[in-house]
Backbone as a printed PyTorch tensor [residue, N CA C, xyz], in Angstrom:
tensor([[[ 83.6160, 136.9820,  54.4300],
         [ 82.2160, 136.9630,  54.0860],
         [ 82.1190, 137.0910,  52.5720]],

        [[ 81.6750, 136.2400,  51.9300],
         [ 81.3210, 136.2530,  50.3920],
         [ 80.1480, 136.8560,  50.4330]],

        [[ 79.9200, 136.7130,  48.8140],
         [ 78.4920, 137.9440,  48.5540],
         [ 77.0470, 137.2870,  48.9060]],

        [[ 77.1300, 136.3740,  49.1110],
         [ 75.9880, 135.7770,  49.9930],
         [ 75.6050, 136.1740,  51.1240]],

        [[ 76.4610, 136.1520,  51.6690],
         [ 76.7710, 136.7780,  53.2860],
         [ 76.1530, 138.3690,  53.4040]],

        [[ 76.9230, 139.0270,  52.0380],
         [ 76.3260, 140.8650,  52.2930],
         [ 75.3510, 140.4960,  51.8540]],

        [[ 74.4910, 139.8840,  50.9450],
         [ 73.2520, 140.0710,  50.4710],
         [ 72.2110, 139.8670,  51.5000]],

        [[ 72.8990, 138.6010,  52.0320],
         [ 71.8180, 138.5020,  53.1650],
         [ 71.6410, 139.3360,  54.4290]],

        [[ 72.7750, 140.2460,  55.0280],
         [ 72.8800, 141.6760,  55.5610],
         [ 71.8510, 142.4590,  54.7490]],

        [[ 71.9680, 142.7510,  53.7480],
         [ 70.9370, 143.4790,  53.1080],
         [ 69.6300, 143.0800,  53.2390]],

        [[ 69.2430, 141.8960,  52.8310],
         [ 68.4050, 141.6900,  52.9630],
         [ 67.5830, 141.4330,  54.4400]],

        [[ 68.0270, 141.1160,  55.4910],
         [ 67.7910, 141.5240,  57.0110],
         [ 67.7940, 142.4450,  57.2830]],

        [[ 68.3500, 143.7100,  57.0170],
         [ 68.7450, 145.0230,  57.3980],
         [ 67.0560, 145.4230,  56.7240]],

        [[ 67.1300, 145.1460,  55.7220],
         [ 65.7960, 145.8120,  55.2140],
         [ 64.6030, 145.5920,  55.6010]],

        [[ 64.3390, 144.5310,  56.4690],
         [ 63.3170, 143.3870,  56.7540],
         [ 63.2180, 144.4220,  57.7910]],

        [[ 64.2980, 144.7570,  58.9730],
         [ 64.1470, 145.3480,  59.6930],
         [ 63.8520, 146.7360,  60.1460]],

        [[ 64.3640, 147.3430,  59.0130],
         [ 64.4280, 149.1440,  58.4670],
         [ 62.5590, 149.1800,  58.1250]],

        [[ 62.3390, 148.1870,  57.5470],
         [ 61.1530, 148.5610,  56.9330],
         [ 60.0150, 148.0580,  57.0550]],

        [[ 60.3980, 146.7230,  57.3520],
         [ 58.7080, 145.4500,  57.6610],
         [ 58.4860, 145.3300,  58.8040]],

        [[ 59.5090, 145.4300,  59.6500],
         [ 58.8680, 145.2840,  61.1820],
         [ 58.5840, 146.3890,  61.9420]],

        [[ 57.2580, 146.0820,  62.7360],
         [ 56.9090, 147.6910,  63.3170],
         [ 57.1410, 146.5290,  64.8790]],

        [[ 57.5050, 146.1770,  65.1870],
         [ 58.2690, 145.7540,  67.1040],
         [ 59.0130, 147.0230,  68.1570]],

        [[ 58.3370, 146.9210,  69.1960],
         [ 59.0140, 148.1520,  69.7260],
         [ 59.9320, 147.5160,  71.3200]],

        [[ 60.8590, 147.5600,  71.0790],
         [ 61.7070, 147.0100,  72.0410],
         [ 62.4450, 148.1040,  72.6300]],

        [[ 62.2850, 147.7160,  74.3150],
         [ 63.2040, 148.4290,  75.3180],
         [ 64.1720, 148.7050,  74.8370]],

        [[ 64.8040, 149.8820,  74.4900],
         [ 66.2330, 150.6130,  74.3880],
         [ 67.1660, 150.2010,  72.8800]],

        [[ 66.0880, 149.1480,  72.2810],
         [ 66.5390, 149.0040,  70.6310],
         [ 65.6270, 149.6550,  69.5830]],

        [[ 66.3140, 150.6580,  68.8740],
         [ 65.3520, 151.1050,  67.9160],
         [ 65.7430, 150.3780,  66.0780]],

        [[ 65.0120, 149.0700,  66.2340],
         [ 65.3660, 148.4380,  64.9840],
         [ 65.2290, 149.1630,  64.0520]],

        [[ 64.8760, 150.1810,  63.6340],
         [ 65.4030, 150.9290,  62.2550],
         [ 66.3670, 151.5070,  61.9220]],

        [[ 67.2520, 151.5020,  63.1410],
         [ 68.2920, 152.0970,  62.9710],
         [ 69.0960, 150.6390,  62.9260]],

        [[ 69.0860, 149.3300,  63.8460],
         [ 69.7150, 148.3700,  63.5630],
         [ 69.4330, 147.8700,  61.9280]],

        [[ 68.4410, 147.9230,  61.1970],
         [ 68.1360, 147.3870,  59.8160],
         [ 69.3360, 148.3780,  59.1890]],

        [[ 69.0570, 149.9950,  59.7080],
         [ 70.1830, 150.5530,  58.4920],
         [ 71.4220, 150.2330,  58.6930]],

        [[ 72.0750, 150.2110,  59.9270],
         [ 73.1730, 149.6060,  59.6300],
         [ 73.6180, 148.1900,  59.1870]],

        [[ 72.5440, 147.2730,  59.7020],
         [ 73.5100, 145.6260,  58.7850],
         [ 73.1390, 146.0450,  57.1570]],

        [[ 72.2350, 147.0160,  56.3570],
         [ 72.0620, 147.3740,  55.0970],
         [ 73.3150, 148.2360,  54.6700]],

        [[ 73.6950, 149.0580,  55.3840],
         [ 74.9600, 150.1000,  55.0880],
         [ 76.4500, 148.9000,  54.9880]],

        [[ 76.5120, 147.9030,  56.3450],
         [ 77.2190, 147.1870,  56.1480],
         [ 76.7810, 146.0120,  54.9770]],

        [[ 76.2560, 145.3410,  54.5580],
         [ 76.0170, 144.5000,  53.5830],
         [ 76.4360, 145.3890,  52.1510]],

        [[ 75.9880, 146.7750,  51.8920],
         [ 76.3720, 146.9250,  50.8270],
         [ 77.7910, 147.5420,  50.4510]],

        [[ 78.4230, 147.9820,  52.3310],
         [ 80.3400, 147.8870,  51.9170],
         [ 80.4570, 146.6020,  51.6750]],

        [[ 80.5090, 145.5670,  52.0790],
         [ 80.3570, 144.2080,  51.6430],
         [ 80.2590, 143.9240,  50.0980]],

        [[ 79.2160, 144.1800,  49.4290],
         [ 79.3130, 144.0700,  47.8600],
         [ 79.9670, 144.8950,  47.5120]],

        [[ 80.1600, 145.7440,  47.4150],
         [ 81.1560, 146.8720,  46.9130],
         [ 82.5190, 146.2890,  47.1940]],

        [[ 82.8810, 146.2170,  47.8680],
         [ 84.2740, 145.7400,  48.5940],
         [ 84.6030, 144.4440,  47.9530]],

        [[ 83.6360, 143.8910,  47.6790],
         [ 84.0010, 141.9570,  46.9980],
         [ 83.6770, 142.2170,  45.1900]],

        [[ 82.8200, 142.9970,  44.6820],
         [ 83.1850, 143.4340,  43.3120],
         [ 83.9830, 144.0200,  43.3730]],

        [[ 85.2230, 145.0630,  43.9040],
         [ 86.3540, 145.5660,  43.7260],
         [ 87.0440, 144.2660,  44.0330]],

        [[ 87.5670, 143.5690,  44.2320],
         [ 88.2600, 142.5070,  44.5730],
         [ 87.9650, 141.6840,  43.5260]],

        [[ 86.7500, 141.1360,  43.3300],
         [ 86.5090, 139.8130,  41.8500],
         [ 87.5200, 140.8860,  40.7220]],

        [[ 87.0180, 142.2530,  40.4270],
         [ 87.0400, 143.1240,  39.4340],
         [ 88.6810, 142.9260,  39.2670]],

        [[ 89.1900, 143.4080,  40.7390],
         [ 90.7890, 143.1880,  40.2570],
         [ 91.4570, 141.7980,  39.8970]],

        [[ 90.5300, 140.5990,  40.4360],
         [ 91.3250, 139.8700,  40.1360],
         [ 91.0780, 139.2660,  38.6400]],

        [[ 89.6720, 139.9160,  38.0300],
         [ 90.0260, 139.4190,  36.5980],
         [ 90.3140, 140.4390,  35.8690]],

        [[ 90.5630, 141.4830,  36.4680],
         [ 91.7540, 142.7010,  35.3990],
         [ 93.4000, 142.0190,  35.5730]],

        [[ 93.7540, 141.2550,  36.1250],
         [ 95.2200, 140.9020,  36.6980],
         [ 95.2980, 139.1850,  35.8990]],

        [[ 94.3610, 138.7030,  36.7350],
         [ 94.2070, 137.5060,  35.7230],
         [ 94.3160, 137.4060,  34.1630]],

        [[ 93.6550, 138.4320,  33.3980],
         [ 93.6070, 138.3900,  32.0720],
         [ 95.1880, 138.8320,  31.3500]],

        [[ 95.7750, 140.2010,  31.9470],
         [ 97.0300, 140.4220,  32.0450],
         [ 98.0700, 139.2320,  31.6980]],

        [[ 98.0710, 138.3970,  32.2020],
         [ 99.1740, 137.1540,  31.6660],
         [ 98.7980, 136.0210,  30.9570]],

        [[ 97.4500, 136.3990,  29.9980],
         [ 97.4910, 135.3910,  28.9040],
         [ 98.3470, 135.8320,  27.7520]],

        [[ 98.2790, 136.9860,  27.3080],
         [ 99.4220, 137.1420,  26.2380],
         [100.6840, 136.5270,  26.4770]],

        [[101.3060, 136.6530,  27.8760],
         [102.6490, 136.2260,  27.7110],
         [103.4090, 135.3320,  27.1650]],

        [[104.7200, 135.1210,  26.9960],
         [104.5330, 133.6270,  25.9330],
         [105.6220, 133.3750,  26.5030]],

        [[105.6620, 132.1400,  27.2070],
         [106.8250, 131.3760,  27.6860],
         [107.6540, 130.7730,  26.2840]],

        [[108.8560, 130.7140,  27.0890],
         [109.8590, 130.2190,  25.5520],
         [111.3570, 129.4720,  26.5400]],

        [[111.0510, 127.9460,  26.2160],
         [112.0740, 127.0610,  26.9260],
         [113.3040, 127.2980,  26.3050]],

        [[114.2970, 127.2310,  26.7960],
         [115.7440, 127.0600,  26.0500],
         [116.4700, 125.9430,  26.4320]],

        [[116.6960, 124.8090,  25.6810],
         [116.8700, 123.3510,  25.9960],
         [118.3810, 123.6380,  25.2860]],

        [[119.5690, 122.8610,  25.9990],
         [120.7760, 123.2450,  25.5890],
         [121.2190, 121.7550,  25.1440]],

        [[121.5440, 121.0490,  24.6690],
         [121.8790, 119.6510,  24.3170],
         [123.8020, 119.5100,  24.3150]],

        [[124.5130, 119.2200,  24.7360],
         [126.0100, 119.5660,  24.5890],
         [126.2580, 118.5240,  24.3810]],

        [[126.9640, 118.1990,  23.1030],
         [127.7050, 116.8550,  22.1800],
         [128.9500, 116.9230,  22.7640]],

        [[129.4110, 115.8460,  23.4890],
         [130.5490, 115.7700,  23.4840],
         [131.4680, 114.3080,  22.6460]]])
């Protein structure tokens, strides 16, 4: 799930936590809104730790400096 995916958890979760007053047999949607919201935002959290590491790791091997050693043997 990319961050599209949690945002839009969030953003359903909230729709549901907060805008809808529906009262359904044996579902209490405010408690379903908080959890796809609790899950959507491990979701962002979890995918900025991940982008985060991969451009702390990425940046890491631009200094390096490759160096060929070409051997030519005259005979």
């Amino acid at each position: 799930m990319g961050l599209g995916g949690c945002i839009i958890l969030l953003a359903a979760g909230a729709i549901l936590a907060f805008g809808v007053h529906w009262h359904l047999a044996g579902v209490n949607l405010t408690v379903v809104g908080v959890v796809l919201m609790a899950a959507g935002l491990i979701g962002v959290v979890v995918y900025a730790r991940v982008l985060g590491r991969r451009r702390y790791l990425g940046g890491r091997g631009v200094d390096e400096v490759v160096v060929e050693e070409r051997r030519h043997d005259v005979l």
